[in-house]
Backbone as a chain_set.jsonl record, in Angstrom:
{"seq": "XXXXXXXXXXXXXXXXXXXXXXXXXXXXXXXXXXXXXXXXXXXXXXXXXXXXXXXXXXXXXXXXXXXXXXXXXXXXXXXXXXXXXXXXXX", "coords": {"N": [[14.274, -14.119, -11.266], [13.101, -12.147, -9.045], [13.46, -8.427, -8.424], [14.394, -6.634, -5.834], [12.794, -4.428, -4.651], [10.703, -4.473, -6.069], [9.969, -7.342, -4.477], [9.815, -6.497, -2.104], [7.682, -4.442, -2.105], [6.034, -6.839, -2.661], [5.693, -8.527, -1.113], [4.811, -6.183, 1.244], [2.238, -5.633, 0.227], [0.547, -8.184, 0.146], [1.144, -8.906, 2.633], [-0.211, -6.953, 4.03], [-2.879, -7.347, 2.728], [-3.738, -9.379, 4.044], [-3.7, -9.115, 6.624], [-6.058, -7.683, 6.726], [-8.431, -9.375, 5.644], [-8.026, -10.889, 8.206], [-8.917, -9.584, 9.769], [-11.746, -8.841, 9.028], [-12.528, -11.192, 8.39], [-12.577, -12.104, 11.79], [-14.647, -10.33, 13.045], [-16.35, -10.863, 11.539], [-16.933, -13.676, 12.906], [-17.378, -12.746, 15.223], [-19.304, -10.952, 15.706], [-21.519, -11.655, 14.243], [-24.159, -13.211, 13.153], [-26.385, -16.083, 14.33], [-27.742, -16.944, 12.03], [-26.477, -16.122, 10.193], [-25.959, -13.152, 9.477], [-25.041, -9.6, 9.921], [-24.423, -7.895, 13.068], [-25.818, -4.912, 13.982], [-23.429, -3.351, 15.526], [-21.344, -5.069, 14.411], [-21.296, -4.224, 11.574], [-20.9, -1.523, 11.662], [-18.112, -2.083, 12.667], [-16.973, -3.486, 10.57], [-17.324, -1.539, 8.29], [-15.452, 0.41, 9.703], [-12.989, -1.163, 9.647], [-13.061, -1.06, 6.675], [-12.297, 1.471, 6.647], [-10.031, 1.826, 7.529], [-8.199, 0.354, 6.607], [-8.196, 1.327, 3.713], [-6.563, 3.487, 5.164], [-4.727, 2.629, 5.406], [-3.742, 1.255, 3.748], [-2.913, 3.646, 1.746], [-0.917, 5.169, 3.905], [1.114, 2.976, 3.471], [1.739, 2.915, 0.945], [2.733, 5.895, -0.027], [5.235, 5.928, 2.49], [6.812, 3.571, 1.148], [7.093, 4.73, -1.166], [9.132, 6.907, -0.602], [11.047, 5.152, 0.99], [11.992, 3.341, -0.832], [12.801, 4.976, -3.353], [14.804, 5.718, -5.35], [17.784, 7.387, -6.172], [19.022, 7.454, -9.294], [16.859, 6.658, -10.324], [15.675, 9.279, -11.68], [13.903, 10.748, -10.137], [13.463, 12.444, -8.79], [14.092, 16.105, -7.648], [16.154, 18.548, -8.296], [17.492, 21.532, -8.283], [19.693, 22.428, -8.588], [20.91, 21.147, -10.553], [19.3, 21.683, -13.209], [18.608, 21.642, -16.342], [17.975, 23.253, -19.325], [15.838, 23.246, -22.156], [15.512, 25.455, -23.79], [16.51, 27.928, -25.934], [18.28, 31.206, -25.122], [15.546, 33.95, -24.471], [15.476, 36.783, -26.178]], "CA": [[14.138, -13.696, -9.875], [12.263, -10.594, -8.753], [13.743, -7.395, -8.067], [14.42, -6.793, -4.173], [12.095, -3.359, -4.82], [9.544, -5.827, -6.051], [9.725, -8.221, -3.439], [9.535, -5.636, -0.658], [6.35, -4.122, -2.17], [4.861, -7.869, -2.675], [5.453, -8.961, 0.957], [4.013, -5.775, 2.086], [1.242, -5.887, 0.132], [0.507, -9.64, 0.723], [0.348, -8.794, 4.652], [-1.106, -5.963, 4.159], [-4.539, -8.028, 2.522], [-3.867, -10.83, 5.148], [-4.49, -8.16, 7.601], [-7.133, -7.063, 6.301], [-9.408, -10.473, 5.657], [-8.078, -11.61, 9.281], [-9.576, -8.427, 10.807], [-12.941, -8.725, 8.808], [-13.17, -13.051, 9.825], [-12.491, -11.65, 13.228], [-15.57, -9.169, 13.191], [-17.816, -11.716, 11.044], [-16.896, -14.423, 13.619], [-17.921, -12.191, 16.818], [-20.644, -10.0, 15.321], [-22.42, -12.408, 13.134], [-25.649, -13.863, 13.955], [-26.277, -17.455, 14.16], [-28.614, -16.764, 10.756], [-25.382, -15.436, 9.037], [-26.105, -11.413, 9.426], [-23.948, -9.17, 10.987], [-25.248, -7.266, 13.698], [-25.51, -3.441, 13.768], [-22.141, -3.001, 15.722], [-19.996, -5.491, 13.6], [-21.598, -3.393, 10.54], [-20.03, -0.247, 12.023], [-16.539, -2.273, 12.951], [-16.238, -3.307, 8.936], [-16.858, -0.121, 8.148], [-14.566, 1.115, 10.217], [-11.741, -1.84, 8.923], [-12.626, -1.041, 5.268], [-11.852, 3.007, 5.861], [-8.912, 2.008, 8.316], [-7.614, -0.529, 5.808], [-7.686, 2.633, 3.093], [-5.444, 4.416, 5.331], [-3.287, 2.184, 5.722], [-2.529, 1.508, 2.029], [-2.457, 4.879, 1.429], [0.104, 5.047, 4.193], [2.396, 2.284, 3.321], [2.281, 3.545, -0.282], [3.807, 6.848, 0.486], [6.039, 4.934, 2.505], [7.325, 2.641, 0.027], [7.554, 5.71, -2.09], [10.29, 7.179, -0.15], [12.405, 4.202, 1.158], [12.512, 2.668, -2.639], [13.268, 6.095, -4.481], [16.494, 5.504, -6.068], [18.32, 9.003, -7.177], [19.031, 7.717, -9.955], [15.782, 7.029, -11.263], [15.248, 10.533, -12.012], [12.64, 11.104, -9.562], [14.232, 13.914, -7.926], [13.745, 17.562, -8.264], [17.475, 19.107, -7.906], [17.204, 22.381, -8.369], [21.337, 22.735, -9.068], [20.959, 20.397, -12.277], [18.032, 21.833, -14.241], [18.924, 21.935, -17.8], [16.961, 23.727, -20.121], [15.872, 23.298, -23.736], [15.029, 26.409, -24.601], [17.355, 29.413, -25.932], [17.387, 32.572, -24.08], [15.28, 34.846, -25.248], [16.004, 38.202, -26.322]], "C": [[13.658, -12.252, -9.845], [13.286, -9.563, -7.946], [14.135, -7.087, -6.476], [13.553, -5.496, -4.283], [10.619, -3.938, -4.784], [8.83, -6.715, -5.017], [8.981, -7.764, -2.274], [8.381, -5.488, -1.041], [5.186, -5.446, -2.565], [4.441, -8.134, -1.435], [4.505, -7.902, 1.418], [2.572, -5.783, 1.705], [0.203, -7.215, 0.366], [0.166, -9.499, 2.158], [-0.434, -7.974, 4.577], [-2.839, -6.462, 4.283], [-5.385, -8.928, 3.441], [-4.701, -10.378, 6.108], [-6.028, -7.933, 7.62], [-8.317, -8.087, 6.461], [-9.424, -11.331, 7.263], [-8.729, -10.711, 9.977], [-11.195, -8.804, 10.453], [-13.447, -10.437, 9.066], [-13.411, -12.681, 10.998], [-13.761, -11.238, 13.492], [-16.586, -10.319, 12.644], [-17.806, -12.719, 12.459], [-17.658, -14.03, 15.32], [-19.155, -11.687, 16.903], [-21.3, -10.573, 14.675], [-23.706, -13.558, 13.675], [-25.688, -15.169, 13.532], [-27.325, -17.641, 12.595], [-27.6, -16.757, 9.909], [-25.173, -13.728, 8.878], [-25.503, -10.843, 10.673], [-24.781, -8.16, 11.624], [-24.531, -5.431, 13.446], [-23.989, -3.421, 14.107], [-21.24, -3.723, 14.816], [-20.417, -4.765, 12.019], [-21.062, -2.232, 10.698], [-18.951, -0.668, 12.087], [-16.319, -2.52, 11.213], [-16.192, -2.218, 8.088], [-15.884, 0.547, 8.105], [-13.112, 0.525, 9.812], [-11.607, -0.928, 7.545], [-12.0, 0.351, 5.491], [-10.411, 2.512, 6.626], [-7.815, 1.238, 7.562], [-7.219, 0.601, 4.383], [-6.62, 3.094, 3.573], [-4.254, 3.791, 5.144], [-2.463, 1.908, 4.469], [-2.173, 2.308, 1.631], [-1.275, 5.244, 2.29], [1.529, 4.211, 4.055], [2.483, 2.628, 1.906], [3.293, 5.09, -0.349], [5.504, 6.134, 1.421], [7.33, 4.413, 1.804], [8.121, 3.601, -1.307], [9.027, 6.572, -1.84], [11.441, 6.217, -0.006], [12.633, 3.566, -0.496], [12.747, 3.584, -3.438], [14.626, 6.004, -4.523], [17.056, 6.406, -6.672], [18.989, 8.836, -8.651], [18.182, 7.12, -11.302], [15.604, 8.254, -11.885], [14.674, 11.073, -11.245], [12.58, 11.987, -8.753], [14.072, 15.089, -8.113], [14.93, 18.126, -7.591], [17.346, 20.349, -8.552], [18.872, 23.254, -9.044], [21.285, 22.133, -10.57], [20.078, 20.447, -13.111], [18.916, 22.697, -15.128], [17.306, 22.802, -18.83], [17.238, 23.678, -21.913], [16.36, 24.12, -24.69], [16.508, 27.432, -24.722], [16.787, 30.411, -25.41], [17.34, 33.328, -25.1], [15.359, 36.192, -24.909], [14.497, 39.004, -26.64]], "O": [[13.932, -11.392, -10.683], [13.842, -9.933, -6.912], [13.88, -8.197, -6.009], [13.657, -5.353, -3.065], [9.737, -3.913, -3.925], [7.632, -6.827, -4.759], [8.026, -8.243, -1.662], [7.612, -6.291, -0.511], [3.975, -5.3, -2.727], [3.361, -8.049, -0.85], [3.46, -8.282, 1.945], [1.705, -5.907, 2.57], [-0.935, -7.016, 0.791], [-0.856, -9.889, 2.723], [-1.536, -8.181, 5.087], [-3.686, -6.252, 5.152], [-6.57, -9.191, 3.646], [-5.811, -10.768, 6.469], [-6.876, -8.048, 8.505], [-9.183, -7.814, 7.292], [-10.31, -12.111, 7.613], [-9.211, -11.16, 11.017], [-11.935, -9.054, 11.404], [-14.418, -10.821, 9.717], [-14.553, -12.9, 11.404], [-14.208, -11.914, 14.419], [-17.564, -10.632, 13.323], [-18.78, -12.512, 13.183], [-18.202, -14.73, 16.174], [-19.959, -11.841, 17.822], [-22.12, -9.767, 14.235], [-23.797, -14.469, 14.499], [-25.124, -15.498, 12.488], [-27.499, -18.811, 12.252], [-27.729, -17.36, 8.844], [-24.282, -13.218, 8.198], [-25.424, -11.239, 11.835], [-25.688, -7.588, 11.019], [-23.476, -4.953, 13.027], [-23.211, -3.467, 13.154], [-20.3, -3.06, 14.378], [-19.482, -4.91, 11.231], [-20.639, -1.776, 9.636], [-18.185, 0.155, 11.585], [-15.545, -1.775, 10.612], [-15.278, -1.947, 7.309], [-15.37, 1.147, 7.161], [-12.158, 1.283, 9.637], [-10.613, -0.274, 7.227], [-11.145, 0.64, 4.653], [-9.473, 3.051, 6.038], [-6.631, 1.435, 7.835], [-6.04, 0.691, 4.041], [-5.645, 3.24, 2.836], [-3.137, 4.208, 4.836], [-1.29, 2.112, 4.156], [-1.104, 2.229, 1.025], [-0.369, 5.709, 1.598], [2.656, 4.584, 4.383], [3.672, 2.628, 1.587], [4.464, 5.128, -0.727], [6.6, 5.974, 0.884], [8.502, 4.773, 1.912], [9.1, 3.4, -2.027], [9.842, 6.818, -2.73], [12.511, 6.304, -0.608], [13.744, 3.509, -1.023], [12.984, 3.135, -4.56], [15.413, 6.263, -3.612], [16.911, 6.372, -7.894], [19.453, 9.826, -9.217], [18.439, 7.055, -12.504], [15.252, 8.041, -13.045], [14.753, 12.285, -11.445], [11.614, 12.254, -8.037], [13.765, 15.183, -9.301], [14.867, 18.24, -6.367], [16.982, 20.164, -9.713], [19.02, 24.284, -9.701], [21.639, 22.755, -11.572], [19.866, 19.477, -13.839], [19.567, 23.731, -14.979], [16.077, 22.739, -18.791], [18.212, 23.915, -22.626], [17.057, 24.0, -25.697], [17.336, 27.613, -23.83], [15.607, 30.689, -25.197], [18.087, 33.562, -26.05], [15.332, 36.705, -23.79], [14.472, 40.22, -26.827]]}, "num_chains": 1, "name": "protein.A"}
């Protein structure tokens, strides 16, 4: 069985793509010429999916990055519990 960390970031990614291919059917389906070619404006709307579809992974990755950080991965920067290697030098 998969992780519940796992899971979360499959599901979202999974909708995330869904999103994504139902937005660009959407746009072929409206903007698409009875030839098969998409007209100027639905060439500007996929455009505009593919950069808006960027953000958005880039936003749910950050995201994801916060609500799933677990303190005791390590992944923390505590500023009270920094150990050091080194001897002090003289």
């Amino acid at each position: 069985m998969l992780e519940r960390e796992r899971l979360i970031e499959l599901v979202v990614a999974v909708s995330s793509v869904l999103l994504m291919l139902g937005v660009m059917a959407s746009i072929g389906t409206n903007y698409g010429g009875d030839d098969g070619i998409l007209t100027p404006d639905g060439a500007q709307l996929l455009v505009g999916a593919i950069i808006g579809f960027v953000f958005l992974l880039t936003i749910i990755g950050i995201a994801l990055a916060f609500v799933l950080n677990d303190p005791e991965d390590g992944l923390e920067s505590d500023d009270d519990n920094v150990e050091t290697d080194t001897p002090d030098a003289v």
